[in-house]
N, CA and C atoms as an extended XYZ file, in Angstrom:
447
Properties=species:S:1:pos:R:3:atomname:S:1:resname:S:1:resid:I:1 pbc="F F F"
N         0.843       -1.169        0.000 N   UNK     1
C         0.000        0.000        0.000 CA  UNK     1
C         0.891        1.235        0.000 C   UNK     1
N         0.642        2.175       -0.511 N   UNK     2
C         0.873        3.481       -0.480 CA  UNK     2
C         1.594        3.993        0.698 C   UNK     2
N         1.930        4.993        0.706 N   UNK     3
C         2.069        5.704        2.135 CA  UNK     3
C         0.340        6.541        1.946 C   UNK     3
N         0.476        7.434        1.021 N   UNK     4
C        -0.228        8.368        0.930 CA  UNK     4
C        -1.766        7.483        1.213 C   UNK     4
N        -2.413        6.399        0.333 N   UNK     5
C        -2.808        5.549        0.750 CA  UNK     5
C        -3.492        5.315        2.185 C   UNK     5
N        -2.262        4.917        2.913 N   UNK     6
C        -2.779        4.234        4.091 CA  UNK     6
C        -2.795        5.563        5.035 C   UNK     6
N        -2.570        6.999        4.901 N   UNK     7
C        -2.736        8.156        5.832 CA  UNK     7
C        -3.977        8.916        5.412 C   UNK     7
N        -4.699        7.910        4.236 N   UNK     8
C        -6.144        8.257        3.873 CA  UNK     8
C        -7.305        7.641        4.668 C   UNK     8
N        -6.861        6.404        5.116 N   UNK     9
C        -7.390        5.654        6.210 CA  UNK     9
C        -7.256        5.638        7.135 C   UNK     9
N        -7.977        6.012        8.020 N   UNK    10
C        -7.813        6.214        9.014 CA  UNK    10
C        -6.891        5.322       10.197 C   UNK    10
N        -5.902        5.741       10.621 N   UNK    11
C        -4.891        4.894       11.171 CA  UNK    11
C        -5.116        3.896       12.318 C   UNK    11
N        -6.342        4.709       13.370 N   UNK    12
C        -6.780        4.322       14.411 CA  UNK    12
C        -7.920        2.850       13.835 C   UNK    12
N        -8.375        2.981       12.648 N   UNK    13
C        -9.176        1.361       12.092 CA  UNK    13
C        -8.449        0.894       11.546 C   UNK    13
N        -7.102        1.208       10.594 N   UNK    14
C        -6.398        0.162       10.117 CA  UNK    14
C        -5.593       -0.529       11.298 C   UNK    14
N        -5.108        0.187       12.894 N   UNK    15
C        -4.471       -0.713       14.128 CA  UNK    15
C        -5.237       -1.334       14.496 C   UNK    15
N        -6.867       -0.987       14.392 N   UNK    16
C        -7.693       -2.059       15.308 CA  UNK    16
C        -7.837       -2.936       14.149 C   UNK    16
N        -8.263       -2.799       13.201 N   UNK    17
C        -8.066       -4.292       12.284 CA  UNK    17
C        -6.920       -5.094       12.420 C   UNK    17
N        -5.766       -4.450       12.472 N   UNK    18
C        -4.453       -5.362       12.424 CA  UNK    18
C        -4.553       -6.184       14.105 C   UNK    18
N        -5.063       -5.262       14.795 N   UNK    19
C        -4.764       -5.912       16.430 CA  UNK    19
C        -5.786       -7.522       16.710 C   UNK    19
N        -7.122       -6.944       15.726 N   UNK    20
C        -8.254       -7.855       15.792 CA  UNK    20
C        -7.931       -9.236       15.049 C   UNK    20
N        -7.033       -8.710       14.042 N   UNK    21
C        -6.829      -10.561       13.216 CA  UNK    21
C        -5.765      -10.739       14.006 C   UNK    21
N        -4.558      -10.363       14.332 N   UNK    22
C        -3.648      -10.305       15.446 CA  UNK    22
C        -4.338      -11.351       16.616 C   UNK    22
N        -5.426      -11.015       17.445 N   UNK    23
C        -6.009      -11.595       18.307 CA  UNK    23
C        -6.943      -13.313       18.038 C   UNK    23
N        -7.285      -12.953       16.643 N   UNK    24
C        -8.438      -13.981       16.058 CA  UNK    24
C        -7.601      -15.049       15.520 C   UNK    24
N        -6.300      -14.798       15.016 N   UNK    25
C        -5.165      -15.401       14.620 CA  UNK    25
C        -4.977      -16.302       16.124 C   UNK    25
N        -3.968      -15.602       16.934 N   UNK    26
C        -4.291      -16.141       17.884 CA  UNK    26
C        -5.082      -17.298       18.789 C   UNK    26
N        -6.775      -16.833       18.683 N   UNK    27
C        -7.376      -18.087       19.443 CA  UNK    27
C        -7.837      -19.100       18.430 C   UNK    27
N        -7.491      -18.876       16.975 N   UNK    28
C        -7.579      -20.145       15.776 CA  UNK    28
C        -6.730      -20.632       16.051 C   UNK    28
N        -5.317      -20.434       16.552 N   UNK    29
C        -4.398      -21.212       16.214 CA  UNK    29
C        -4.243      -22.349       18.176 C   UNK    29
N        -4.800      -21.833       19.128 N   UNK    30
C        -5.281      -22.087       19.967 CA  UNK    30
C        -5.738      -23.245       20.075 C   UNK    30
N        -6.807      -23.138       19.586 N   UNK    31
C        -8.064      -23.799       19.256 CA  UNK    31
C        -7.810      -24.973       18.216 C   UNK    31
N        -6.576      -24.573       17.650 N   UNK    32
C        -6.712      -25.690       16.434 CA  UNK    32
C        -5.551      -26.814       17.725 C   UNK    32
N        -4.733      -26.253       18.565 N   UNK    33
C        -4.142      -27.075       19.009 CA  UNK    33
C        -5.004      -28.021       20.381 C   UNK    33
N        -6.085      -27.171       20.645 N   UNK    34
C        -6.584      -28.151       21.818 CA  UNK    34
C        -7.407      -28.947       21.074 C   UNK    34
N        -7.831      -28.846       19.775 N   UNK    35
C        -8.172      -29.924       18.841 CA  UNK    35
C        -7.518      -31.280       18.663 C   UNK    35
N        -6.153      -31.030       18.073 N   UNK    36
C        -4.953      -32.233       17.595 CA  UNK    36
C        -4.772      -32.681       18.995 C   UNK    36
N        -4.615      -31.831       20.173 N   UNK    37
C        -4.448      -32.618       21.293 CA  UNK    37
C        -4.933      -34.412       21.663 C   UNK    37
N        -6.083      -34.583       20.611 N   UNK    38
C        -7.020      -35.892       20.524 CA  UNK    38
C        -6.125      -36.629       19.136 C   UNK    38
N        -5.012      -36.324       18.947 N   UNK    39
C        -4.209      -37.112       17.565 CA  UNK    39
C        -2.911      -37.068       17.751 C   UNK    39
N        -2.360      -38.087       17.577 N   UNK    40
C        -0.720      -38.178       17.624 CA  UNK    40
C        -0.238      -37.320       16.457 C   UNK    40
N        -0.557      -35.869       16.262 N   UNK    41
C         0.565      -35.132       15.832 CA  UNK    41
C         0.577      -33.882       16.308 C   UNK    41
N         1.698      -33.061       15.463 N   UNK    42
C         2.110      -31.764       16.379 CA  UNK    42
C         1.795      -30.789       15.382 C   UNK    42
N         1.455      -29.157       16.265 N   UNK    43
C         1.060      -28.639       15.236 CA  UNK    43
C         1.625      -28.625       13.588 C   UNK    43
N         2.912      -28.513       13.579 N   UNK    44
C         3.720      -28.326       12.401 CA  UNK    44
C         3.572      -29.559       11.513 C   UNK    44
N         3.136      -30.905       12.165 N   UNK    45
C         2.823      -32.215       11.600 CA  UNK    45
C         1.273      -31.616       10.124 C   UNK    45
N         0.357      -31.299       11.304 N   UNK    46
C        -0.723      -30.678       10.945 CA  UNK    46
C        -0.346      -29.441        9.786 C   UNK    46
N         0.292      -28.692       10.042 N   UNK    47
C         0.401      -27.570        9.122 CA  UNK    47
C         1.014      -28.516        7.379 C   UNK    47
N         2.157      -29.172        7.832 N   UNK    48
C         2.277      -30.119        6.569 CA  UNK    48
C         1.246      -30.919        5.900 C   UNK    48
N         0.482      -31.571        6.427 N   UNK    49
C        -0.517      -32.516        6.042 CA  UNK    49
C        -1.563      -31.872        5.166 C   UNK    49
N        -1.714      -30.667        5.989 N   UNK    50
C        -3.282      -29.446        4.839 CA  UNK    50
C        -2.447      -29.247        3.796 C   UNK    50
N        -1.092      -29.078        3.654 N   UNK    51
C        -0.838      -28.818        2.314 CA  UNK    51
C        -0.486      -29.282        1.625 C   UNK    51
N        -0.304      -30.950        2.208 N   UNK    52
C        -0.911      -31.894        1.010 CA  UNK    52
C        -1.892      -32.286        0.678 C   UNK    52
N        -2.775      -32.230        1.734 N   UNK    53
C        -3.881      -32.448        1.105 CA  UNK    53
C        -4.467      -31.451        0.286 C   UNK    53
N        -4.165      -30.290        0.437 N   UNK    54
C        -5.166      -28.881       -0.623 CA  UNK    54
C        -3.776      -29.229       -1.888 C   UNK    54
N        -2.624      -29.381       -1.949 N   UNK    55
C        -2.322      -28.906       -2.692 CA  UNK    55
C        -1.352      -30.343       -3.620 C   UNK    55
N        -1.518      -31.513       -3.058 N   UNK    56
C        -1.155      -33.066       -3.444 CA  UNK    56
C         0.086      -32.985       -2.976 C   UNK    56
N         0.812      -33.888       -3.801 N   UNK    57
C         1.964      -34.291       -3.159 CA  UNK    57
C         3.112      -33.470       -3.482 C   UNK    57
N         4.162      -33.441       -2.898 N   UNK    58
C         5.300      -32.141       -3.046 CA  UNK    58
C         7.040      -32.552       -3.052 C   UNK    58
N         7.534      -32.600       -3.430 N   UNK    59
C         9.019      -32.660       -2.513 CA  UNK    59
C         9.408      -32.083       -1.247 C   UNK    59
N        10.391      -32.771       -0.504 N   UNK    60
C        10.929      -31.931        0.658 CA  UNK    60
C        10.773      -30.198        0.820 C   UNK    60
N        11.659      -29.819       -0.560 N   UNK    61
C        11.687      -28.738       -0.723 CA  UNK    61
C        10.919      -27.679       -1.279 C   UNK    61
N         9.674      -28.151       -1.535 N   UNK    62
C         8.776      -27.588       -1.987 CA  UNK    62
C         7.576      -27.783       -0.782 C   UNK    62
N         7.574      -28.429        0.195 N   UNK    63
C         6.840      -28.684        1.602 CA  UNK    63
C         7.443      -27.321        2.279 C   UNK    63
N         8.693      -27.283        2.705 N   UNK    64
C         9.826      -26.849        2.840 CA  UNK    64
C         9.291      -25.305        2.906 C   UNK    64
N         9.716      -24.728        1.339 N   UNK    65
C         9.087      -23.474        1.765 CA  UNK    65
C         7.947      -23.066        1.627 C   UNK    65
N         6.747      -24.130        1.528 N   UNK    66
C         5.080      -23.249        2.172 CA  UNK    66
C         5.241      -23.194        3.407 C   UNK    66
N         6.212      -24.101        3.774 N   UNK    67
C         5.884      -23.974        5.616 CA  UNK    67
C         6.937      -23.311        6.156 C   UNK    67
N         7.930      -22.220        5.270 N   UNK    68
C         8.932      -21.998        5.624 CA  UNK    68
C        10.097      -22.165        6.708 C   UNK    68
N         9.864      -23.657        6.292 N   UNK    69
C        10.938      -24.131        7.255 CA  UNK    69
C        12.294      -25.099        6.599 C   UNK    69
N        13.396      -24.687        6.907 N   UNK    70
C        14.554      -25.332        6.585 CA  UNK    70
C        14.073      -27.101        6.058 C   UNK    70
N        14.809      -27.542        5.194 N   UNK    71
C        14.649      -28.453        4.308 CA  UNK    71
C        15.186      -29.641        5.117 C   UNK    71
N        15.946      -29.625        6.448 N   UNK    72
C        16.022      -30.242        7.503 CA  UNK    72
C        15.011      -30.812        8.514 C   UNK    72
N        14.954      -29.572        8.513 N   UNK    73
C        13.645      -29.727       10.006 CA  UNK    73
C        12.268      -30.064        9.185 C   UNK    73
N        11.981      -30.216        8.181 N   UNK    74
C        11.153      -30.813        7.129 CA  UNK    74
C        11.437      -32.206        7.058 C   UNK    74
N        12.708      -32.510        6.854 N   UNK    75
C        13.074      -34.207        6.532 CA  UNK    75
C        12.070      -34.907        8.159 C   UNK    75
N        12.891      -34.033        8.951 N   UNK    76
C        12.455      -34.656       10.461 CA  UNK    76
C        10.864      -34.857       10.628 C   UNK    76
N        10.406      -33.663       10.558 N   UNK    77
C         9.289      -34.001       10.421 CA  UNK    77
C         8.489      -34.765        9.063 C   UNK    77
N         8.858      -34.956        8.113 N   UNK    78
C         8.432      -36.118        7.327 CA  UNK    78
C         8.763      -37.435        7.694 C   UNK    78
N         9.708      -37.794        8.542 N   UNK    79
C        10.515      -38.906        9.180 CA  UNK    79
C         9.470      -39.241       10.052 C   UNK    79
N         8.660      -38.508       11.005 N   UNK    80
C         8.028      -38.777       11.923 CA  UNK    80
C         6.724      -38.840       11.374 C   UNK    80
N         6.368      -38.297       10.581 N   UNK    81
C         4.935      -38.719        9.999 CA  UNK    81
C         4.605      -39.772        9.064 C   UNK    81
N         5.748      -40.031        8.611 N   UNK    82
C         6.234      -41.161        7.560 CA  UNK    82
C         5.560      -43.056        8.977 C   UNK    82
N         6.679      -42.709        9.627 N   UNK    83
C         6.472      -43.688       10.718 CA  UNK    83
C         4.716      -43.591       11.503 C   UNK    83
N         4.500      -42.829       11.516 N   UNK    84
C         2.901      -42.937       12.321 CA  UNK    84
C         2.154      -43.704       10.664 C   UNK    84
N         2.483      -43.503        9.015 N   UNK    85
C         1.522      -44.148        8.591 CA  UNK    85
C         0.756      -42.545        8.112 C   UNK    85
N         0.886      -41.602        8.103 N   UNK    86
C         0.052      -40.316        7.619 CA  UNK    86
C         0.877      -40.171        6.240 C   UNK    86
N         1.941      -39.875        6.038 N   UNK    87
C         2.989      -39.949        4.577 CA  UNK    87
C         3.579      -40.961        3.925 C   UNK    87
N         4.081      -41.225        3.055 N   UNK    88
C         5.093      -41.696        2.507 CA  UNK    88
C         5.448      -41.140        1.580 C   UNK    88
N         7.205      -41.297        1.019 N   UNK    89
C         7.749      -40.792        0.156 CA  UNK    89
C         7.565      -41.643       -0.858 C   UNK    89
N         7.322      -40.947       -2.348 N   UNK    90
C         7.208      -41.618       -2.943 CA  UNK    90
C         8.417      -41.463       -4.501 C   UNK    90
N         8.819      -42.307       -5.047 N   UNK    91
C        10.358      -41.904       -5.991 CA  UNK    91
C         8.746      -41.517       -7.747 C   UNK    91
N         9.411      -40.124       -7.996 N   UNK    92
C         9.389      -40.174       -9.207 CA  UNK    92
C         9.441      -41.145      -10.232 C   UNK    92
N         8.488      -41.854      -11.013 N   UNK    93
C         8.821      -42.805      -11.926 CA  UNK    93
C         9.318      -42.129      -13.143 C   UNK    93
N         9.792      -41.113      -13.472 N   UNK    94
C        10.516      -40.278      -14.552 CA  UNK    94
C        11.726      -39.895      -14.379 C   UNK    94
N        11.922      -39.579      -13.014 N   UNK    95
C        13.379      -39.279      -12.132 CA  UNK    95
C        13.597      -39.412      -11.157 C   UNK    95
N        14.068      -41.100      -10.848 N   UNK    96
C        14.382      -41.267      -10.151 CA  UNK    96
C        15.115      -40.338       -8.627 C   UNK    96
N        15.724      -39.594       -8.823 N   UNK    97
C        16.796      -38.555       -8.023 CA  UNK    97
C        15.208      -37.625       -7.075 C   UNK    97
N        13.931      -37.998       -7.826 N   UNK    98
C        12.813      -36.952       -7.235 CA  UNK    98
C        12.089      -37.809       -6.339 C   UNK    98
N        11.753      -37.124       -4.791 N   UNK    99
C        10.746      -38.192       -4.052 CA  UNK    99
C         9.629      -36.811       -3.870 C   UNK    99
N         8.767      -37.613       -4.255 N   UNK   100
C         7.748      -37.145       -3.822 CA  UNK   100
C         6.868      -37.291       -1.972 C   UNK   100
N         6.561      -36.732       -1.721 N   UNK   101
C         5.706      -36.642       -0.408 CA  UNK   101
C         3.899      -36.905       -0.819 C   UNK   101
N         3.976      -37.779       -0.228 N   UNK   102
C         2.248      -38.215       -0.833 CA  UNK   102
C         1.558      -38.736        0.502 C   UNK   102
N         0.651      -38.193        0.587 N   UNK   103
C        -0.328      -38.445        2.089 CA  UNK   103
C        -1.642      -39.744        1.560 C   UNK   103
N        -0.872      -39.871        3.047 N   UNK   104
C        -1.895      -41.955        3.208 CA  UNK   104
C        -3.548      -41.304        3.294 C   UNK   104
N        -4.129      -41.858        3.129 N   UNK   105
C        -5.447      -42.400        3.915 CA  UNK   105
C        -5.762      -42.155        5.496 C   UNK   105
N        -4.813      -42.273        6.414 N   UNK   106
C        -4.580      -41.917        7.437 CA  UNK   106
C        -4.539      -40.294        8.182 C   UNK   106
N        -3.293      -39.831        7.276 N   UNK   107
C        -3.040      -38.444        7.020 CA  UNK   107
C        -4.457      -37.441        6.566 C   UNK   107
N        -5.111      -38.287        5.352 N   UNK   108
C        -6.562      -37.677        5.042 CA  UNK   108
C        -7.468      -37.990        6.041 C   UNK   108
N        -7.265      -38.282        6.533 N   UNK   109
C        -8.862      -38.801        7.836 CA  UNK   109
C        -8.715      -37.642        8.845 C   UNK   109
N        -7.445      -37.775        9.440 N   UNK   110
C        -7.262      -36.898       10.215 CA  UNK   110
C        -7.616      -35.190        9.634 C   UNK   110
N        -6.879      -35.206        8.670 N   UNK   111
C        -7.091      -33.397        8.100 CA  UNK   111
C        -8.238      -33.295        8.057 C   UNK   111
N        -9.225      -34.469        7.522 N   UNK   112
C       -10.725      -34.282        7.225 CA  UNK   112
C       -11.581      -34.433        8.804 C   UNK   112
N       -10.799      -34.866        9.451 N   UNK   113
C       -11.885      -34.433       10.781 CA  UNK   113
C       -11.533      -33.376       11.221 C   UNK   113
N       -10.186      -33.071       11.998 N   UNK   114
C       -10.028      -31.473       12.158 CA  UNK   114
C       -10.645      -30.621       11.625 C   UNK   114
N       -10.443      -30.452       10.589 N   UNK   115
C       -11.359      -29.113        9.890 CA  UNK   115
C       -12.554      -29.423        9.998 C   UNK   115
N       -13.090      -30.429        9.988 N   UNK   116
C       -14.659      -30.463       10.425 CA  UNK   116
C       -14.813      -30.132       11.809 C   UNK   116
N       -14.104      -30.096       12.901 N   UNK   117
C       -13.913      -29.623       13.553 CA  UNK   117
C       -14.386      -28.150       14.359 C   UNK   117
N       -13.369      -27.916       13.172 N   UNK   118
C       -12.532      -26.017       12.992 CA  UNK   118
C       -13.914      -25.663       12.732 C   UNK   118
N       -14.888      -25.773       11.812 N   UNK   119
C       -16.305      -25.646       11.210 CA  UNK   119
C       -16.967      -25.624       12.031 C   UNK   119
N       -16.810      -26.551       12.948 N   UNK   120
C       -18.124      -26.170       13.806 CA  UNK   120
C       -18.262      -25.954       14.608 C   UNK   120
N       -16.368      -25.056       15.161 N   UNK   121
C       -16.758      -24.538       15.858 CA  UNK   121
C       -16.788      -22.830       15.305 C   UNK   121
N       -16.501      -22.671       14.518 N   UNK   122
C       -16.614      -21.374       13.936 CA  UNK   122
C       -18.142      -21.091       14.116 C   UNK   122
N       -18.826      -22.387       13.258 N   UNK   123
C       -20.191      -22.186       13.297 CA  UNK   123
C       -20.974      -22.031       14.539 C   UNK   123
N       -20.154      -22.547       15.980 N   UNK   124
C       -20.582      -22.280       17.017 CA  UNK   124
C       -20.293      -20.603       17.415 C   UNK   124
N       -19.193      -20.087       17.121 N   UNK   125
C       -19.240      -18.849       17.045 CA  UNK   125
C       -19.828      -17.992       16.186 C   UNK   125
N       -20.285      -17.787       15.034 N   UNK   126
C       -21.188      -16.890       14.071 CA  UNK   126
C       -22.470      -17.184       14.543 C   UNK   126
N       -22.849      -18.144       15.265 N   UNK   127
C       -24.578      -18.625       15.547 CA  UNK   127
C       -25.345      -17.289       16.000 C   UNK   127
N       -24.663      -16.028       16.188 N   UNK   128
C       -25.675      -14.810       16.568 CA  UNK   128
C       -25.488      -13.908       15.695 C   UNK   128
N       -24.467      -14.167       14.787 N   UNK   129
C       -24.549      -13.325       13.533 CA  UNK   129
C       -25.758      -13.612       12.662 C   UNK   129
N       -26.263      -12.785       11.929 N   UNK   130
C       -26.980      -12.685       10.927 CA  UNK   130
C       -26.635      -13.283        9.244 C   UNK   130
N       -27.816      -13.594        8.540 N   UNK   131
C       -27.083      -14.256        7.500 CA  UNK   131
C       -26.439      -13.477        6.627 C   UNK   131
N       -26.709      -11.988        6.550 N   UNK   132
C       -25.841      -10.946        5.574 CA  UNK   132
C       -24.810      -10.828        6.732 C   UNK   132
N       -24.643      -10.852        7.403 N   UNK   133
C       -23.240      -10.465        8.479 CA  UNK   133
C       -22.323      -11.551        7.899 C   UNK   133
N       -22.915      -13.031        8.173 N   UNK   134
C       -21.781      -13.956        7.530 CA  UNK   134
C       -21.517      -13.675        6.158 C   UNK   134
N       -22.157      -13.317        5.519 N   UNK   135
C       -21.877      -13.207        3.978 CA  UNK   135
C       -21.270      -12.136        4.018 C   UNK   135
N       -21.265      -11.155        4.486 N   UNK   136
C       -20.215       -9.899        4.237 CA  UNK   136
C       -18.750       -9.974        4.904 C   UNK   136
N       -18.956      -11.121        6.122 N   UNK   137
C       -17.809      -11.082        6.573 CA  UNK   137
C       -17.242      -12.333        5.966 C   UNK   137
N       -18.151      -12.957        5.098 N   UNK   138
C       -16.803      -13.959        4.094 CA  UNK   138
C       -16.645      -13.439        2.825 C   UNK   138
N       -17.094      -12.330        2.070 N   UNK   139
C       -16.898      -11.350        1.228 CA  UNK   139
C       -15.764      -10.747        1.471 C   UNK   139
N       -15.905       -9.965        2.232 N   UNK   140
C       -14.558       -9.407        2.930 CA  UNK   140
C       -13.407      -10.236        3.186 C   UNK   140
N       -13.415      -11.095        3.795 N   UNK   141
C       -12.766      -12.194        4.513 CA  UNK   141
C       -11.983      -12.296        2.630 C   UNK   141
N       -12.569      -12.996        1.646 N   UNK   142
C       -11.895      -13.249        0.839 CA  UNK   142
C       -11.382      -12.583        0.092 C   UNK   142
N       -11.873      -11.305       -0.272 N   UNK   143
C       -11.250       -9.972       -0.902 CA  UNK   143
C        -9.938       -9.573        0.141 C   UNK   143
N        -9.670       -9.761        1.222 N   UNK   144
C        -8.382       -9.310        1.928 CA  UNK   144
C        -7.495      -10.762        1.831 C   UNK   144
N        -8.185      -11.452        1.420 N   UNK   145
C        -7.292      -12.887        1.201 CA  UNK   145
C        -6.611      -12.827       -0.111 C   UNK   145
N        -7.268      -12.241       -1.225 N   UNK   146
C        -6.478      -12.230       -2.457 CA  UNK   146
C        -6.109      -11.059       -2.474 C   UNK   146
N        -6.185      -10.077       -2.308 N   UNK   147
C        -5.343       -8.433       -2.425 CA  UNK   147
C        -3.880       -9.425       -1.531 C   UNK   147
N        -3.537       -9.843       -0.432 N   UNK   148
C        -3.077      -10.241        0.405 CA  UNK   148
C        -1.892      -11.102       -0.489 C   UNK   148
N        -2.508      -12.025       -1.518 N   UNK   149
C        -2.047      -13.012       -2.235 CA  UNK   149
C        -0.712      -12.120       -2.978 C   UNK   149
């Protein structure tokens, strides 16, 4: 954004917006852990797994930096999810030298209950919103998601 821009907006609603997802950030990410608490993995296990499942299978290094984390501390944690039965690596049948990361059946059960989860309890929180309130606040919600992009 601009300078000029953002001293058109008022500064005092663009801090309380930043403080409010700041905070909402916060008790999602909370919330998502007293969730997994009921599954043998850890958050960062979890953060890998959604992005195979939204986005299929990946290399190390391409896991690596969506989750921006060293291509190490990635092996480790593929090492450990590998062994529970949620991953396996799988070799390129074109190039050999390529492994792919491909999520079990296991790995999908789990992502697919969590977020069913996450849903309801969101849905337990919007239950006094109105139905244009939810729709404007997932309007919004997704217009600051792709400007964002």
């Amino acid at each position: 954004m601009k300078l000029e821009n953002f001293e058109s907006i008022n500064g005092d609603i663009v801090a309380n917006i930043e403080k409010d997802l700041r905070y909402i950030s916060g008790i999602i990410k909370q919330k998502g852990r007293e969730m997994l608490s009921n599954y043998k993995i850890t958050p960062p296990q979890f953060v890998a797994l959604q992005w195979l499942f939204e986005e299929g299978d990946m290399t190390i290094g391409e896991l690596s930096g969506k989750m921006y984390l060293a291509c190490s501390t990635t092996t480790d944690l593929v090492d450990r999810m590998e062994k529970n039965l949620l991953v396996e690596r799988v070799k390129d049948p074109h190039d050999r030298r390529v492994v792919q990361i491909h999520l079990l059946d296991e790995g999908k059960r789990i992502i697919d209950e969590v977020i069913k989860k996450r849903q309801v309890y969101l849905a337990e929180v919007l239950k006094d919103f109105s139905s244009d309130e939810i729709q404007l606040l997932q309007t919004n919600l997704e217009k600051l998601h792709q400007v964002m992009r």
